[in-house]
DRENNUDREN-132157 format. One line per field, with one value per residue (C-alpha): residue number from 0; residue in three letters; y, z, x. Coordinates in steps of 0.2 Angstrom, whole numbers. Layout:
n = (NUM/...)
res = (Ala/...)
Y = (Y/...)
Z = (Z/...)
X = (X/...)
//
This chain:
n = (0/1/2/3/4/5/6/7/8/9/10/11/12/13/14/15/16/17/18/19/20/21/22/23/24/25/26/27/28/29/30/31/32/33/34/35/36/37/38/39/40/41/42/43/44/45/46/47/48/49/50/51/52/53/54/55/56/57/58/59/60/61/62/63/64/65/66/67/68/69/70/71/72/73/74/75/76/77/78/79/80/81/82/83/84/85/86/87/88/89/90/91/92/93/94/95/96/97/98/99/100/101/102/103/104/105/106/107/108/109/110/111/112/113/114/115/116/117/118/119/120/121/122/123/124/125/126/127/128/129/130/131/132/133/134/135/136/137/138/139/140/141/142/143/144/145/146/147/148/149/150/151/152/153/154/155/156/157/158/159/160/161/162/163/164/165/166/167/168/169/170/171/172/173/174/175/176/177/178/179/180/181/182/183/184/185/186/187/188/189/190/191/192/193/194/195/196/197/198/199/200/201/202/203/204/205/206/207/208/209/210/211/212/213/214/215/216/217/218/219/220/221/222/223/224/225/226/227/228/229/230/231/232/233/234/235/236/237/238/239/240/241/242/243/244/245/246/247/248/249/250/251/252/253/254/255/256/257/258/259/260/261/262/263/264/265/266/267/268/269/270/271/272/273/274/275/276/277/278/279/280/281/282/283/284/285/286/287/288/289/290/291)
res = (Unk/Unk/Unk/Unk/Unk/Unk/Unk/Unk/Unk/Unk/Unk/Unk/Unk/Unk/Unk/Unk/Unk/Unk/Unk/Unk/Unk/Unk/Unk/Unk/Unk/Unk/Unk/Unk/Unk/Unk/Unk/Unk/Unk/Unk/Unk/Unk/Unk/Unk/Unk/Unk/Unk/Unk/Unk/Unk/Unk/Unk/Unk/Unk/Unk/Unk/Unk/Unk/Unk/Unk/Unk/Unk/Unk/Unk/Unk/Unk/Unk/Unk/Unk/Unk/Unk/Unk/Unk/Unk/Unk/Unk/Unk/Unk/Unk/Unk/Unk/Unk/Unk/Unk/Unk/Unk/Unk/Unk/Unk/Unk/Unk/Unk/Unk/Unk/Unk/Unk/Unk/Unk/Unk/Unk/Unk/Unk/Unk/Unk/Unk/Unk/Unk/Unk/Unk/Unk/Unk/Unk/Unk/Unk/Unk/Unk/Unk/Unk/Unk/Unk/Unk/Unk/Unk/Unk/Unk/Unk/Unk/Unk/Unk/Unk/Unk/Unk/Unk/Unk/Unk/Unk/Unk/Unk/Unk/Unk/Unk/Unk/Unk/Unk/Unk/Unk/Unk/Unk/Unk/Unk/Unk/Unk/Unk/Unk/Unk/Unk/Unk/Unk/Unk/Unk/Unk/Unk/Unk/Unk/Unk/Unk/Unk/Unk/Unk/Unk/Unk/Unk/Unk/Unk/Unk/Unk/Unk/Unk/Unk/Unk/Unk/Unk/Unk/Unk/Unk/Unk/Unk/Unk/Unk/Unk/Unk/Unk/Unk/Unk/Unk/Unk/Unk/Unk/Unk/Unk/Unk/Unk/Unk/Unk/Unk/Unk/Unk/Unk/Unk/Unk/Unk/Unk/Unk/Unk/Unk/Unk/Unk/Unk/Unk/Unk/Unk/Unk/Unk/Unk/Unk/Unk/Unk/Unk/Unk/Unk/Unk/Unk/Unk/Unk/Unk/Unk/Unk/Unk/Unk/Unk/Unk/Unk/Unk/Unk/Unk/Unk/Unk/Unk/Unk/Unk/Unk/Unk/Unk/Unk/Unk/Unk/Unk/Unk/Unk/Unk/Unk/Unk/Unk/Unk/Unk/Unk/Unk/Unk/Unk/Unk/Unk/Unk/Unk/Unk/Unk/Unk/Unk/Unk/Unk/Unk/Unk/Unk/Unk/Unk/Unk/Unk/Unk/Unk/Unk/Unk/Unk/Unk/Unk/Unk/Unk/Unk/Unk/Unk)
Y = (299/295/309/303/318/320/332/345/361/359/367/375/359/356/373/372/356/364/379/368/354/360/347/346/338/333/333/321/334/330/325/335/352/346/346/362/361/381/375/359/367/378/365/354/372/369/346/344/326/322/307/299/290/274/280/295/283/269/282/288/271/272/289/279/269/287/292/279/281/300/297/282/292/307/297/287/305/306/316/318/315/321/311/314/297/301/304/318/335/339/354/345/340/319/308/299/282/278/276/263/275/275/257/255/265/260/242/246/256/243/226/233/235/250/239/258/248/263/273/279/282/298/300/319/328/345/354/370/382/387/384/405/415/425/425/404/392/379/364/350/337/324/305/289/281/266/254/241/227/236/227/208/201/194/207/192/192/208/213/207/218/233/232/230/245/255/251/255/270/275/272/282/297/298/303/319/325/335/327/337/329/337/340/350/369/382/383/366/369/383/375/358/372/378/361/356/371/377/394/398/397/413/426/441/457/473/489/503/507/491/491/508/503/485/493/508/491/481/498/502/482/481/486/475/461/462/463/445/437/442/437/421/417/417/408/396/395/393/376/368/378/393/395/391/402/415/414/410/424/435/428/433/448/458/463/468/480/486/491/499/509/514/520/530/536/542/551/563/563/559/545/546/546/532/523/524/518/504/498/502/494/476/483/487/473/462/471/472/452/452/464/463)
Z = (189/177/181/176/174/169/154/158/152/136/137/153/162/159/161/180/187/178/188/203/201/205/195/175/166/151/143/131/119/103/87/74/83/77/60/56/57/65/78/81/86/98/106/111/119/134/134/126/118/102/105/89/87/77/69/59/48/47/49/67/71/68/80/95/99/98/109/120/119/122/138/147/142/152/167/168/170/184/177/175/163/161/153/149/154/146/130/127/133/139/150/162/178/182/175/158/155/152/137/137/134/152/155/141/145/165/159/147/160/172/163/145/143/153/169/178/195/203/194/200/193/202/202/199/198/189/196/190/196/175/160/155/158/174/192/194/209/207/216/209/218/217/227/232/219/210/209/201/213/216/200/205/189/179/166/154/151/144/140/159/167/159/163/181/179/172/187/201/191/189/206/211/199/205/223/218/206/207/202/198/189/172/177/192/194/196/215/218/207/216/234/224/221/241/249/235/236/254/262/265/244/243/242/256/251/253/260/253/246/238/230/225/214/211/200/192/189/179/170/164/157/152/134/133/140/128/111/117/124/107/95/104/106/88/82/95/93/110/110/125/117/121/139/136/122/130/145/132/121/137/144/130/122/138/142/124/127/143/134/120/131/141/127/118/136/135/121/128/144/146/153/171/166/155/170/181/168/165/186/189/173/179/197/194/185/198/208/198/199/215/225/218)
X = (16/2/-11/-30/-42/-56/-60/-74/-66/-54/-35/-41/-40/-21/-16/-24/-15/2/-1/-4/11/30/37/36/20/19/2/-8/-16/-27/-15/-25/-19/-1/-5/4/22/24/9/17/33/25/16/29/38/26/28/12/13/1/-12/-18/-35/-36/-49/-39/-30/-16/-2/-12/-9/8/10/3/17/26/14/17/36/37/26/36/51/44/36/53/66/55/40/23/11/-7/-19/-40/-46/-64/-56/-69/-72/-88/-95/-104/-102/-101/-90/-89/-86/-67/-59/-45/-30/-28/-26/-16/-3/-3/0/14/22/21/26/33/51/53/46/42/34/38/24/8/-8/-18/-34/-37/-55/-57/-70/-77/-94/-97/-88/-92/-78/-70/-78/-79/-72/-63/-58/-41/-43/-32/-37/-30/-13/-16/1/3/-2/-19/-25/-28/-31/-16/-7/-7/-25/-25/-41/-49/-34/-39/-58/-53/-39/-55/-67/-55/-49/-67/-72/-56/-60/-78/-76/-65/-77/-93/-109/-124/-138/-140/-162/-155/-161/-152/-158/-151/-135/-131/-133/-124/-110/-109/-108/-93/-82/-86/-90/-72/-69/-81/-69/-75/-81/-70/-72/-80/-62/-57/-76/-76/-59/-67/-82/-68/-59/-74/-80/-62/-59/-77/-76/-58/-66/-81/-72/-63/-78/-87/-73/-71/-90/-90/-73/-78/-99/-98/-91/-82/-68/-75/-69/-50/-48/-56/-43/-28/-31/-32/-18/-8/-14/-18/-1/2/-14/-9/7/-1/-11/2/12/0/-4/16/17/3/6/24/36/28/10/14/20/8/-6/5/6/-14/-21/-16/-19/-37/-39/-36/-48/-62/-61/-59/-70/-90)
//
């Protein structure tokens, strides 16, 4: 599978469909972030594939058919690969015109060499209520596949097949994905919001018990959360980077602090103290998210 998406929310976006597919993906990420060799290495750990622009430079040129390669080698063992069709990341919510990247790679996959008829574009829409942090829905959805046959016009005329694997693609792509005018207020944004995720996506409100250890929960991660959210706000300006690296650098660290807690927590308190802190930090945690 070729999986289009659109591109409102960096690094985030890839890490939701991986967390939603059971099979491996493989993701078309930005080529500059491979530029350090260490980096690079870590990067491809988790099948993110370098995509170069022509406009980078002859040898960025060359990289593209690398590019191309290392994908229809992927989509041909049977896996799938992400792709941004936008070719930009934006926070917003409506789609961008499409880039050609998309196209090209469909076509290759269909009549190049590796003649994959069997491969099918999706259509997938990433949906999200902010770009800010904790505490947002969100809604993959994923519409209609596009084969090969769908496109009418002849794969010889080149440049006329893509446009017309750009406007079905597009179409495609537009019904999965939340469209707010960019004038909208907030009222309308947040009735927009309701009528896209649904009633049933607002998580219910807990007892008095599970609130009661929601707000302990929030008040405890509170100082945590702030010193990342600063840190990142600045490092980031509060680019469309801001929300992924907020998430990645929680993702990874938090356990380290958890554990770090916990030990120093240990040497006071002892082994058993230790423990518990280490079980109700994550706990709580998850409860302060949850329960508001």
């Amino acid at each position: 599978m070729l999986l289009a998406s659109n591109h409102p929310d960096s690094f985030f976006d890839a890490l939701v469909i991986g967390a939603t597919l059971t099979q491996p993906i493989f993701t078309l990420a930005r080529g500059d972030a491979f530029k350090k060799p260490a980096v690079a290495f870590w990067l491809r750990q988790i099948n993110l594939i370098p995509v170069f622009r022509g406009s980078e430079g002859r040898q960025a040129v060359k990289n593209i058919d690398i590019t191309m390669k290392e994908s229809l080698d992927a989509m041909g063992n049977g896996d799938a690969v992400i792709v941004f069709s936008e070719g930009v990341c934006v926070n917003e919510w409506k789609l961008r015109p499409l880039g050609k990247g998309t196209a090209r790679m469909a076509h290759q996959a269909w009549f190049g060499e590796r003649n994959l008829k069997e491969m099918q574009v999706i259509p997938v829409g990433m949906n999200y209520e902010h770009y800010r942090g904790t505490g947002k829905r969100v809604a993959i959805r994923f519409g209609d596949a596009i084969y090969y046959d769908d496109i009418k016009t002849s794969p010889d005329d080149y440049e006329k097949w893509l446009r017309e694997f750009n406007d079905i693609l597009y179409a495609k792509m537009n019904q999965e994905i939340l469209t707010i005018p960019e004038d909208a207020s907030r009222e309308e944004r947040s009735v927009a919001f309701d009528d896209f995720f649904g009633a049933d996506s607002i998580p219910p409100k807990g007892n008095f018990l599970l609130s009661g250890f929601g707000w302990l929960g929030r008040l405890i991660h509170r100082p945590i959360y702030q010193a990342f959210h600063k840190k990142v706000a600045k490092i980031t300006a509060r680019s469309v980077f801001y929300d992924s690296a907020l998430f990645g650098l929680l993702l990874y660290l938090y356990p380290v602090i958890v554990l770090v807690i916990s030990a120093i927590v240990g040497i006071f308190a002892g082994f058993k103290a230790a423990v518990a802190v280490f079980a109700a930090l994550p706990i709580l945690a998850y409860l302060g998210n949850r329960y508001r």
